[in-house]
PDB file of N, CA, C and O in Angstrom:
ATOM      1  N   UNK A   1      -1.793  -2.789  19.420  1.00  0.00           N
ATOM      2  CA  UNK A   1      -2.318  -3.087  20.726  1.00  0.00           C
ATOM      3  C   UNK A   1      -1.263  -2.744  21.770  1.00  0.00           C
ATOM      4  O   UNK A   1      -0.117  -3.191  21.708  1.00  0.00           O
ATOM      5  N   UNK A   2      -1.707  -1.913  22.752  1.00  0.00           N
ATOM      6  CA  UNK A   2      -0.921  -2.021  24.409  1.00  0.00           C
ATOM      7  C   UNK A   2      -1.198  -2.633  25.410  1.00  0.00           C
ATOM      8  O   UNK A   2      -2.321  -2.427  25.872  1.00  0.00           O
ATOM      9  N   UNK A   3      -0.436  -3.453  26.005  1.00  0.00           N
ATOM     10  CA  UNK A   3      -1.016  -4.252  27.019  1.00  0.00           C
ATOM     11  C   UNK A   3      -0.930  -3.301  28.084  1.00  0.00           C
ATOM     12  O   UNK A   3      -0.051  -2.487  27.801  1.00  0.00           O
ATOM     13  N   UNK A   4      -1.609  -2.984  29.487  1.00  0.00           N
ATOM     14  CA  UNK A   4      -1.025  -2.043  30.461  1.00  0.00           C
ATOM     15  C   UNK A   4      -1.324  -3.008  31.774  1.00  0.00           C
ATOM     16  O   UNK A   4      -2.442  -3.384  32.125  1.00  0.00           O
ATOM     17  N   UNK A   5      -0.330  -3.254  32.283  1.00  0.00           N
ATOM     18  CA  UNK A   5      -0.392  -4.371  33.469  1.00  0.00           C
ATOM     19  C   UNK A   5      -0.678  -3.688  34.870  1.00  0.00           C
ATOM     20  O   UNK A   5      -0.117  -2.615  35.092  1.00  0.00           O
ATOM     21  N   UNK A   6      -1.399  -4.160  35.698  1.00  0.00           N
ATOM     22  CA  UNK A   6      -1.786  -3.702  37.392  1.00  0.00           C
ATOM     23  C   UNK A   6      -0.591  -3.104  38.299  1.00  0.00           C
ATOM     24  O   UNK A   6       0.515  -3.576  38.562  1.00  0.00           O
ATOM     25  N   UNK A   7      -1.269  -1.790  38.716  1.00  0.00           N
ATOM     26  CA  UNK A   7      -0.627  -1.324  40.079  1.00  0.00           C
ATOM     27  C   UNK A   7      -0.616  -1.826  40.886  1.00  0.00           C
ATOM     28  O   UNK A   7      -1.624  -1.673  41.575  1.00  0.00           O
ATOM     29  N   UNK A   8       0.414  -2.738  41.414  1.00  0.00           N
ATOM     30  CA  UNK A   8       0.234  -2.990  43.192  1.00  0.00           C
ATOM     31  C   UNK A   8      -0.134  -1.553  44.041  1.00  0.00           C
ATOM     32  O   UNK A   8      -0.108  -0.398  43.618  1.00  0.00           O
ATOM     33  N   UNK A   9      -0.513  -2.099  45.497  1.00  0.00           N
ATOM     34  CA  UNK A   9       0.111  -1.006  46.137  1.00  0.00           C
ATOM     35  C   UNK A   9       0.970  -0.046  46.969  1.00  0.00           C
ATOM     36  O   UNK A   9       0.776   0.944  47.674  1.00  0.00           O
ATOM     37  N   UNK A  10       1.754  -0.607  46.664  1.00  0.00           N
ATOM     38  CA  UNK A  10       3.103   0.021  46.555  1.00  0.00           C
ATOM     39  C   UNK A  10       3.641   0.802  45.849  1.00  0.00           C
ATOM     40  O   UNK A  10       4.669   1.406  46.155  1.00  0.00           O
ATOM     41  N   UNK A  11       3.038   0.913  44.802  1.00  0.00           N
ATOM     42  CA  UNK A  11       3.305   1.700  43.662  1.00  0.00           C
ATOM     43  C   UNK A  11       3.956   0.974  42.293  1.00  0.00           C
ATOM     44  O   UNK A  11       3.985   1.536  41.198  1.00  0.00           O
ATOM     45  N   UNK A  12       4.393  -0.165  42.513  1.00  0.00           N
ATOM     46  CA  UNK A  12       5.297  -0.559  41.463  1.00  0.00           C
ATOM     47  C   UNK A  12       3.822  -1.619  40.451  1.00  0.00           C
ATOM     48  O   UNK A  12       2.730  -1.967  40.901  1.00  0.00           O
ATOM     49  N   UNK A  13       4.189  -1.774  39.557  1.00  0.00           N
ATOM     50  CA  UNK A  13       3.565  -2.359  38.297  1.00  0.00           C
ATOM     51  C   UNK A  13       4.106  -4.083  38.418  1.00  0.00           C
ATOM     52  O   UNK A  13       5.261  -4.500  38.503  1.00  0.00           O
ATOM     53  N   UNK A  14       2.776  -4.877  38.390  1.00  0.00           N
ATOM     54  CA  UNK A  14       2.844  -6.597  38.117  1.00  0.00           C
ATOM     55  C   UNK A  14       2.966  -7.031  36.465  1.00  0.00           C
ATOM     56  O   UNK A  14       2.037  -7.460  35.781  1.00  0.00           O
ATOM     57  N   UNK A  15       4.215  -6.823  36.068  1.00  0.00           N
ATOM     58  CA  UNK A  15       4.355  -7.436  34.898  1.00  0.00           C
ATOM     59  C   UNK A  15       4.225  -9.499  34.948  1.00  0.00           C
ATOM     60  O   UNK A  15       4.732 -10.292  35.741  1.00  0.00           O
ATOM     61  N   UNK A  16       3.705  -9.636  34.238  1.00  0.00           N
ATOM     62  CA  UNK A  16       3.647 -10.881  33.815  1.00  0.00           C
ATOM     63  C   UNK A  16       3.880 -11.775  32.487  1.00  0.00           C
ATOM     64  O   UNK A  16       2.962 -11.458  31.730  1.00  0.00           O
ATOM     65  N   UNK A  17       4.764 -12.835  31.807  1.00  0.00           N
ATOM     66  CA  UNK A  17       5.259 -12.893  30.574  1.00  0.00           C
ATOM     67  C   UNK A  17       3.866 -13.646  30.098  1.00  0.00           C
ATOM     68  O   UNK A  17       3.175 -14.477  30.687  1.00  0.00           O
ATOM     69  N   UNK A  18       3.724 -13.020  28.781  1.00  0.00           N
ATOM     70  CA  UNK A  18       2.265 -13.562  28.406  1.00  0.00           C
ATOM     71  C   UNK A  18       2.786 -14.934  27.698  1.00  0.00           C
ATOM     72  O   UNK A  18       1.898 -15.459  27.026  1.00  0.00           O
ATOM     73  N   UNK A  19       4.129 -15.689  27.699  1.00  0.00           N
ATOM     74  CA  UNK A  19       4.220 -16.629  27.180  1.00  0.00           C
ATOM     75  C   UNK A  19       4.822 -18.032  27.678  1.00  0.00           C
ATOM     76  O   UNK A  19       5.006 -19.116  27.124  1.00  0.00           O
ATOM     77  N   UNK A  20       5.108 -17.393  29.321  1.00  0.00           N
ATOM     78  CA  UNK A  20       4.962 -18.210  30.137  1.00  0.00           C
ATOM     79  C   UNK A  20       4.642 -17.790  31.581  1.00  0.00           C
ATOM     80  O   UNK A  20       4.155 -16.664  31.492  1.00  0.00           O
ATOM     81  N   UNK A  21       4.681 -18.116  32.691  1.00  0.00           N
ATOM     82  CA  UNK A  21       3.919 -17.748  34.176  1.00  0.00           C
ATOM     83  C   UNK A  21       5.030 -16.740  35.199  1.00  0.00           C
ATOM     84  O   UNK A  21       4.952 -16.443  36.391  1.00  0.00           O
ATOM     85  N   UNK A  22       6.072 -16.386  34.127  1.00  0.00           N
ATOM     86  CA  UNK A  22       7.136 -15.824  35.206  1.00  0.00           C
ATOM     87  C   UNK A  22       6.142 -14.343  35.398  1.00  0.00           C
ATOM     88  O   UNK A  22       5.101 -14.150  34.771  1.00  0.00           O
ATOM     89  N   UNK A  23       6.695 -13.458  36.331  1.00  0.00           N
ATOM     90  CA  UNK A  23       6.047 -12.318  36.773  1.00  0.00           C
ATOM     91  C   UNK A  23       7.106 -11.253  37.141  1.00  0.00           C
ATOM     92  O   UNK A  23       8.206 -11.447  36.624  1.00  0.00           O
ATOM     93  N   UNK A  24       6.982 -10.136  37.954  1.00  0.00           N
ATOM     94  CA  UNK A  24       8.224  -9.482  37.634  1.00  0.00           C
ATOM     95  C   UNK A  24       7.220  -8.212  38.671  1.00  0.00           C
ATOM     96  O   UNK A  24       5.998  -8.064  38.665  1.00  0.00           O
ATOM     97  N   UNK A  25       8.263  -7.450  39.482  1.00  0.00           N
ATOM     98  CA  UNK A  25       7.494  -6.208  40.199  1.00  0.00           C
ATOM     99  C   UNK A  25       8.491  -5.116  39.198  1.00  0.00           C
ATOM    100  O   UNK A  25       9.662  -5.436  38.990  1.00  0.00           O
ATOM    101  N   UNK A  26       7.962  -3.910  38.649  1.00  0.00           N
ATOM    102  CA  UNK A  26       8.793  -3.180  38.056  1.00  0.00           C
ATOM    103  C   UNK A  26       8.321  -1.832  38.790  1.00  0.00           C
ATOM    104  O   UNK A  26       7.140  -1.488  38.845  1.00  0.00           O
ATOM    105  N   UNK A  27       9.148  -1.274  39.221  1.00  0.00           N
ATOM    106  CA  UNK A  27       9.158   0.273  40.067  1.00  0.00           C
ATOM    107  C   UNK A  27       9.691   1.273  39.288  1.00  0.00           C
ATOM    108  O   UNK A  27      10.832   1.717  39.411  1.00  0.00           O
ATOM    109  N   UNK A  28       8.555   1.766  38.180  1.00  0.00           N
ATOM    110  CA  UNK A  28       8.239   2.666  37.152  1.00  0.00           C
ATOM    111  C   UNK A  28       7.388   3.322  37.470  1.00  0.00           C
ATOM    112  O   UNK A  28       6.554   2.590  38.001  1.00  0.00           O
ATOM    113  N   UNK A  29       7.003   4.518  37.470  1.00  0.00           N
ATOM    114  CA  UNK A  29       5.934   5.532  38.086  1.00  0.00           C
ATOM    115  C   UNK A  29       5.147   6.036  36.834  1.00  0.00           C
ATOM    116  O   UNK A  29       3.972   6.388  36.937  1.00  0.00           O
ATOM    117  N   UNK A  30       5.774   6.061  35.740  1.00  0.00           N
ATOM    118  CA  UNK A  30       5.181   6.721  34.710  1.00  0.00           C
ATOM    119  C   UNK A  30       4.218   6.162  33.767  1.00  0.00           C
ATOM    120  O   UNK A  30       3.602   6.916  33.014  1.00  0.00           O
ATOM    121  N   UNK A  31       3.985   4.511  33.745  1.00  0.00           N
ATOM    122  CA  UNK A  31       2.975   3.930  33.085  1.00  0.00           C
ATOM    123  C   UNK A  31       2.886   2.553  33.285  1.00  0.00           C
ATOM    124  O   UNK A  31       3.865   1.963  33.742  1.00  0.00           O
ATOM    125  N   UNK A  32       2.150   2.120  33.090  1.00  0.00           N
ATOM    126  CA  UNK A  32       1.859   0.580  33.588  1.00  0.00           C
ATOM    127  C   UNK A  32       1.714  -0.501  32.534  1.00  0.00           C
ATOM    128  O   UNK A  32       1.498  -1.691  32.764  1.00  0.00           O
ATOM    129  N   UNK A  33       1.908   0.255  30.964  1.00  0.00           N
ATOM    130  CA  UNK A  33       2.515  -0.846  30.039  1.00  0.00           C
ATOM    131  C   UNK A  33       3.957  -0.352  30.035  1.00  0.00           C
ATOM    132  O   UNK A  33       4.431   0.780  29.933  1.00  0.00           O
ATOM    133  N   UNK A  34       4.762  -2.127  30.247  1.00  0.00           N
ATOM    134  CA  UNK A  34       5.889  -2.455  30.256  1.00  0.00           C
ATOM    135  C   UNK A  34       6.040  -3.796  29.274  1.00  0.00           C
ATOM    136  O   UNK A  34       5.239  -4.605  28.804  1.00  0.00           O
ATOM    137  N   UNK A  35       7.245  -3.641  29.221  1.00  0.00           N
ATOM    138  CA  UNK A  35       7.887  -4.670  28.360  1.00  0.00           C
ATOM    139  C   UNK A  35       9.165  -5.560  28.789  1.00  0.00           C
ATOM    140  O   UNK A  35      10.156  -4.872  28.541  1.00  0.00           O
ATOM    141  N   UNK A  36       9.601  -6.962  29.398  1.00  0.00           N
ATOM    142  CA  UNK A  36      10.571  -6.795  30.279  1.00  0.00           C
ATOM    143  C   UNK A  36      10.944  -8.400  29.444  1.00  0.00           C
ATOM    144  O   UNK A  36      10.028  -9.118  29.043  1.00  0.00           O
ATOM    145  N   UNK A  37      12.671  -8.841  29.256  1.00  0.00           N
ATOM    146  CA  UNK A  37      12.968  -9.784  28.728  1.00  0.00           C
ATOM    147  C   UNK A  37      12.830 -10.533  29.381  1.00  0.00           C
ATOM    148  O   UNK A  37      12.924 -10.226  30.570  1.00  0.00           O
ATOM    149  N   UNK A  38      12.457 -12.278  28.958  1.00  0.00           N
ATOM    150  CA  UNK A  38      12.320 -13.157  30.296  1.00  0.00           C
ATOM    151  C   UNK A  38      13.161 -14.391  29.462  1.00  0.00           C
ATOM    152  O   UNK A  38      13.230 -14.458  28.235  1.00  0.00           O
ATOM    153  N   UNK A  39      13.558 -15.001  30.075  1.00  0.00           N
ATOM    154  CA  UNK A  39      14.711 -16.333  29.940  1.00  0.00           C
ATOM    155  C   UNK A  39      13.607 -17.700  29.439  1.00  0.00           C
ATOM    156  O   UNK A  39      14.052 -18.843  29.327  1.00  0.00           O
ATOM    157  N   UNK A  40      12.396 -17.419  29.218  1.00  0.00           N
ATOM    158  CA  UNK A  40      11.757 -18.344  28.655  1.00  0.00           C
ATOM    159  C   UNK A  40      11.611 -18.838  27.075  1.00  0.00           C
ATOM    160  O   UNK A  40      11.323 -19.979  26.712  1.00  0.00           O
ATOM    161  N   UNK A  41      11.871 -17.747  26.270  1.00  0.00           N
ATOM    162  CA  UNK A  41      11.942 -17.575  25.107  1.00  0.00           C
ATOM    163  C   UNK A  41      13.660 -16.192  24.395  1.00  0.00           C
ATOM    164  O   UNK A  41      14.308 -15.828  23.414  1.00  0.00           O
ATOM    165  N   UNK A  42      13.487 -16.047  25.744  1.00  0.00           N
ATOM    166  CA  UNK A  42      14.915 -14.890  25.284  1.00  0.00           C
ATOM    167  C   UNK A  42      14.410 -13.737  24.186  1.00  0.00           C
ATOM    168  O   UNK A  42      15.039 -13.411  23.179  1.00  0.00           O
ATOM    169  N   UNK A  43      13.283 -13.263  24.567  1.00  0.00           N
ATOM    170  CA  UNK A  43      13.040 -12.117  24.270  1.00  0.00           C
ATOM    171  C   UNK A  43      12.175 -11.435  25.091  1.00  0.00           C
ATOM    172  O   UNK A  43      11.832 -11.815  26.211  1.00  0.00           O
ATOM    173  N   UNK A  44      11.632  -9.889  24.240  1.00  0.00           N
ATOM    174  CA  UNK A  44      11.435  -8.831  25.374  1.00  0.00           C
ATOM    175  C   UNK A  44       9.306  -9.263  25.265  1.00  0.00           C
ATOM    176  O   UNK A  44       8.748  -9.108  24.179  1.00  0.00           O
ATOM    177  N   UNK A  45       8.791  -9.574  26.047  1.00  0.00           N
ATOM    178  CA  UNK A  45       7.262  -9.642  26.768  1.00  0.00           C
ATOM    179  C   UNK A  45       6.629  -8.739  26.806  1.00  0.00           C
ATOM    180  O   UNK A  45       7.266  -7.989  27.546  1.00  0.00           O
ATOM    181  N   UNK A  46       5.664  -8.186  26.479  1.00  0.00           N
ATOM    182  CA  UNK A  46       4.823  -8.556  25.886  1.00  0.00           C
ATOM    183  C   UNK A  46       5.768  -8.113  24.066  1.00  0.00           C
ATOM    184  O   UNK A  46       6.754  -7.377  24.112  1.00  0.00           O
ATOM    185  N   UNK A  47       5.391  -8.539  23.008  1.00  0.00           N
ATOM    186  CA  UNK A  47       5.945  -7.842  22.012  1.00  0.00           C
ATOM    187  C   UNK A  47       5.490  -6.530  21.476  1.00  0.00           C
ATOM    188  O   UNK A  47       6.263  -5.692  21.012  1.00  0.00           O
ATOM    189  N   UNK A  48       3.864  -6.357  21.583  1.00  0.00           N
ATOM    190  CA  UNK A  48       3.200  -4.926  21.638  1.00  0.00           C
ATOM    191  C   UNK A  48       4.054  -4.029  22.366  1.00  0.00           C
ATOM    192  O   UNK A  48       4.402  -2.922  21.954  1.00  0.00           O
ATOM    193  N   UNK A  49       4.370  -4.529  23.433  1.00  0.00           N
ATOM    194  CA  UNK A  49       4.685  -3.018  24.111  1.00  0.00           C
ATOM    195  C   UNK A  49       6.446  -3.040  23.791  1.00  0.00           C
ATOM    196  O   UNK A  49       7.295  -2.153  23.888  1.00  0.00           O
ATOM    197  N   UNK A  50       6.518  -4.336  23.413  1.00  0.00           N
ATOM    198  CA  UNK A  50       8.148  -3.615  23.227  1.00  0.00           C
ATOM    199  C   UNK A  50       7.909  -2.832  21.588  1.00  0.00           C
ATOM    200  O   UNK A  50       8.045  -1.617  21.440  1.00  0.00           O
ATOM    201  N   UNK A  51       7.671  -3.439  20.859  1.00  0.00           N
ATOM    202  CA  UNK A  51       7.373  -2.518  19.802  1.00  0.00           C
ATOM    203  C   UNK A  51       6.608  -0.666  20.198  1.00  0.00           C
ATOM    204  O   UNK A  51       6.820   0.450  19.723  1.00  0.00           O
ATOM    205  N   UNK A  52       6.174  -0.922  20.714  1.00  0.00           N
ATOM    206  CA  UNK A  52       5.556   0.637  21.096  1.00  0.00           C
ATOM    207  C   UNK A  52       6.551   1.640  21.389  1.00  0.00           C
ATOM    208  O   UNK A  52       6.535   2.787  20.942  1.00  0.00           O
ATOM    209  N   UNK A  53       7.516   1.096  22.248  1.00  0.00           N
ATOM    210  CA  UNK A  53       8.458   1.820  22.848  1.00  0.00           C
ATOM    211  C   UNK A  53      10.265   1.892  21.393  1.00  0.00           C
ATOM    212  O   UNK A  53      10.986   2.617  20.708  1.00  0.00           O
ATOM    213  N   UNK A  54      10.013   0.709  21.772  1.00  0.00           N
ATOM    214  CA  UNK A  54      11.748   0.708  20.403  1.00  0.00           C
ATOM    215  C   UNK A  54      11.500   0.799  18.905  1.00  0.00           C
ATOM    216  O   UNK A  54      12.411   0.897  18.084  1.00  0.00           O
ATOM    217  N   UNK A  55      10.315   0.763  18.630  1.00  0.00           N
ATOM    218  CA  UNK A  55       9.909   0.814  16.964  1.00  0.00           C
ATOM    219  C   UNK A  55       8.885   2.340  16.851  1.00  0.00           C
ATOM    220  O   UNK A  55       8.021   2.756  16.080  1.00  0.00           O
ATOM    221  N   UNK A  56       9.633   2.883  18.216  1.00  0.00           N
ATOM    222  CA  UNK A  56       8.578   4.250  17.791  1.00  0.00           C
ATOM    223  C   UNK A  56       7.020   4.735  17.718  1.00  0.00           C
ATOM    224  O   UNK A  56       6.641   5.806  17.243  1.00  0.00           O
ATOM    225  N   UNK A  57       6.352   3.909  18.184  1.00  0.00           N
ATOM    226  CA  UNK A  57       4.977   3.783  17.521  1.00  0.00           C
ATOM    227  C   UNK A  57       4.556   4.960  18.638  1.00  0.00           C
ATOM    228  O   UNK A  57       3.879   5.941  18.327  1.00  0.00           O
ATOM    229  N   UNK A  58       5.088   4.696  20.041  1.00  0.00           N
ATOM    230  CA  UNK A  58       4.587   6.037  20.944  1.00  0.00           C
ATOM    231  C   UNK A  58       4.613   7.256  19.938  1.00  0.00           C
ATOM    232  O   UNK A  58       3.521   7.794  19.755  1.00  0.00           O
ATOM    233  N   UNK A  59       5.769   7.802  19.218  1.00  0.00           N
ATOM    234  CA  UNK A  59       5.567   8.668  18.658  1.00  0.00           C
ATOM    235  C   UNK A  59       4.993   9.245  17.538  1.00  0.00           C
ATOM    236  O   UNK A  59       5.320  10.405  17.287  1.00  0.00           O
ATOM    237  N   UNK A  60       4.298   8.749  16.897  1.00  0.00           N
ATOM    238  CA  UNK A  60       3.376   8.238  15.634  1.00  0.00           C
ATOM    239  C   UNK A  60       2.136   9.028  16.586  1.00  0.00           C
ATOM    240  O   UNK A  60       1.433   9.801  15.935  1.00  0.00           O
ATOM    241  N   UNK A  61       1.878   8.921  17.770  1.00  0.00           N
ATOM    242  CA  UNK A  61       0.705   9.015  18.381  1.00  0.00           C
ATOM    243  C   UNK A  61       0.138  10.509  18.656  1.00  0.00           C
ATOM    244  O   UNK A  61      -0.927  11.096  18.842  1.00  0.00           O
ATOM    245  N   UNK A  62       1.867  10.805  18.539  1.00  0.00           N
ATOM    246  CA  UNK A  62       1.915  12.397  19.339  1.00  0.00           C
ATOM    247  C   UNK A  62       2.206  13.437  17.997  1.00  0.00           C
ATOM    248  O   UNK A  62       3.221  13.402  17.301  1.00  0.00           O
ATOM    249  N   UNK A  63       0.957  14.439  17.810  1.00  0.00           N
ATOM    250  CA  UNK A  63       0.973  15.579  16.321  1.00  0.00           C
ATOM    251  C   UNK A  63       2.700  15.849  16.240  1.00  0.00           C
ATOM    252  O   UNK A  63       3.440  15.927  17.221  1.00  0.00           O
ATOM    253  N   UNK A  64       3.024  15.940  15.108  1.00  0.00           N
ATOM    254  CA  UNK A  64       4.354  16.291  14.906  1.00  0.00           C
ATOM    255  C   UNK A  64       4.467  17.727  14.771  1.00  0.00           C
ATOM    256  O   UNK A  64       5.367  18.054  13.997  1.00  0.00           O
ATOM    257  N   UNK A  65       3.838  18.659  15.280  1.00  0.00           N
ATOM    258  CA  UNK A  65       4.015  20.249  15.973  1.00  0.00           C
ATOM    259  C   UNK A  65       4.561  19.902  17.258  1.00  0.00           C
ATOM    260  O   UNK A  65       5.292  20.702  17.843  1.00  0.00           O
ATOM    261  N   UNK A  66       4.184  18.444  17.898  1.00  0.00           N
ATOM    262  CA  UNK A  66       4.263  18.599  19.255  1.00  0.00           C
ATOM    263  C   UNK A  66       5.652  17.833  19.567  1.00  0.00           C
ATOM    264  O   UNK A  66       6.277  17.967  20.619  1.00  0.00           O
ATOM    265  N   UNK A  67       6.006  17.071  18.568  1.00  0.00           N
ATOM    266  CA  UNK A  67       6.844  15.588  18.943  1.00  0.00           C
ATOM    267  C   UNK A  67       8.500  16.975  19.592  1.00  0.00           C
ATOM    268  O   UNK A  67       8.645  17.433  20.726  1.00  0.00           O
ATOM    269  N   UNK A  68       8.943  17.100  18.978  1.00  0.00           N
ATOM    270  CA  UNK A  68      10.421  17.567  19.531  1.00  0.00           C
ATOM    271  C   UNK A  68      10.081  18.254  20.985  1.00  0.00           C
ATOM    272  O   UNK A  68      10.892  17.893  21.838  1.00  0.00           O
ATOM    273  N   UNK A  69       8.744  19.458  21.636  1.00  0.00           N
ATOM    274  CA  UNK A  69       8.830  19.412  22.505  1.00  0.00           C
ATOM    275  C   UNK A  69       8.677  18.331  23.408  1.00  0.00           C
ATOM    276  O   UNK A  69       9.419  18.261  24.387  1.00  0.00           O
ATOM    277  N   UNK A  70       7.595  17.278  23.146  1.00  0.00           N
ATOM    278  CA  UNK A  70       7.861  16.198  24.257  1.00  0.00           C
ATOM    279  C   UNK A  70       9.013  15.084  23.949  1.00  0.00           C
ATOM    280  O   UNK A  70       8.923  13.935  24.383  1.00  0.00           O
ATOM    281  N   UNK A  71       9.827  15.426  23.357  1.00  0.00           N
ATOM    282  CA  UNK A  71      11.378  14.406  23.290  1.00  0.00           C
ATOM    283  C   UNK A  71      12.069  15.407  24.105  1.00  0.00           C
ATOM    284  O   UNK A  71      12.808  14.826  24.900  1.00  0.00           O
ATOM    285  N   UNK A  72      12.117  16.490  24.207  1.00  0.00           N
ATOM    286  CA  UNK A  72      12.978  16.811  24.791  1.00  0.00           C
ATOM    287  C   UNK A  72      12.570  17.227  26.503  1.00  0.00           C
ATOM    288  O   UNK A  72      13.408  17.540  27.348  1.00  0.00           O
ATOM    289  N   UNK A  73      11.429  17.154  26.678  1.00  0.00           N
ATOM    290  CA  UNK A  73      10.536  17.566  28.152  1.00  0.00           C
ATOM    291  C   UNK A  73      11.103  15.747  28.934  1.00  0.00           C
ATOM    292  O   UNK A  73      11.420  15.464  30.089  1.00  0.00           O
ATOM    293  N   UNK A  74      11.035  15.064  27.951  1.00  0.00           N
ATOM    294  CA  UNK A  74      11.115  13.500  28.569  1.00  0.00           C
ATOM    295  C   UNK A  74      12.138  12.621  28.246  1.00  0.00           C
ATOM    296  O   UNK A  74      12.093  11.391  28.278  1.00  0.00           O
ATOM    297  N   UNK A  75      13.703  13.833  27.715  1.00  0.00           N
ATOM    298  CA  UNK A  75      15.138  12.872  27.904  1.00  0.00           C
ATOM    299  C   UNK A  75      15.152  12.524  29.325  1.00  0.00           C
ATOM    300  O   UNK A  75      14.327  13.109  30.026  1.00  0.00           O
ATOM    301  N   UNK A  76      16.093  11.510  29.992  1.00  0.00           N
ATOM    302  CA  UNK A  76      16.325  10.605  30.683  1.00  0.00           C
ATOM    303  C   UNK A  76      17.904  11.353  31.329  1.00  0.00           C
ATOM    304  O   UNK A  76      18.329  11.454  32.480  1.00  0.00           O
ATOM    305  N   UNK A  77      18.346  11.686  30.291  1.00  0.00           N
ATOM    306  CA  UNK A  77      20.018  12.064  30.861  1.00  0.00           C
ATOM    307  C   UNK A  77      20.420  13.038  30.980  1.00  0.00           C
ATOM    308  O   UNK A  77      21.576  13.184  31.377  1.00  0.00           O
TER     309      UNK A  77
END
C-alpha cells in the first residue's frame, strides 16, 4: 500500500502522522506520498511509504530493461 497525502496550494504536500495528530508542510514537487519521522513514536510515518522508498519496493515496480536508466535520470547529486 501507498499512502499519497494532499496538495496545498502552494505547492507543498500536508503530511500527517497516521499514529498521532502531528502534521507537517513538506515542499517536494515530485510526489505526494511521503514519509517523515515524528517524535511520537520515533519512527518514520506512514510505514508503507517509508518502506516503498528505503526497502526498494519503488523499484520492483519499474521493468528491469528500464531500472538503471531511471536510477541514473533521478540521482540527486
Amino acid at each position: 500500500m501507498l499512502i499519497f497525502y494532499p496538495r496545498l496550494p502552494n505547492g507543498n504536500v500536508l503530511w500527517s502522522c497516521d499514529n498521532c495528530d502531528n502534521t507537517a508542510q513538506v515542499s517536494f514537487s515530485e510526489t505526494t506520498a511521503v514519509a517523515l519521522y515524528c517524535s511520537c513514536n520515533r519512527k518514520t510515518n506512514p510505514q508503507c511509504n517509508d518502506d516503498w522508498y528505503n526497502k526498494g519496493l519503488h523499484l520492483k515496480r519499474i521493468p528491469m530493461e528500464n531500472r538503471n536508466s531511471y536510477q541514473r535520470k533521478n540521482k540527486r547529486y
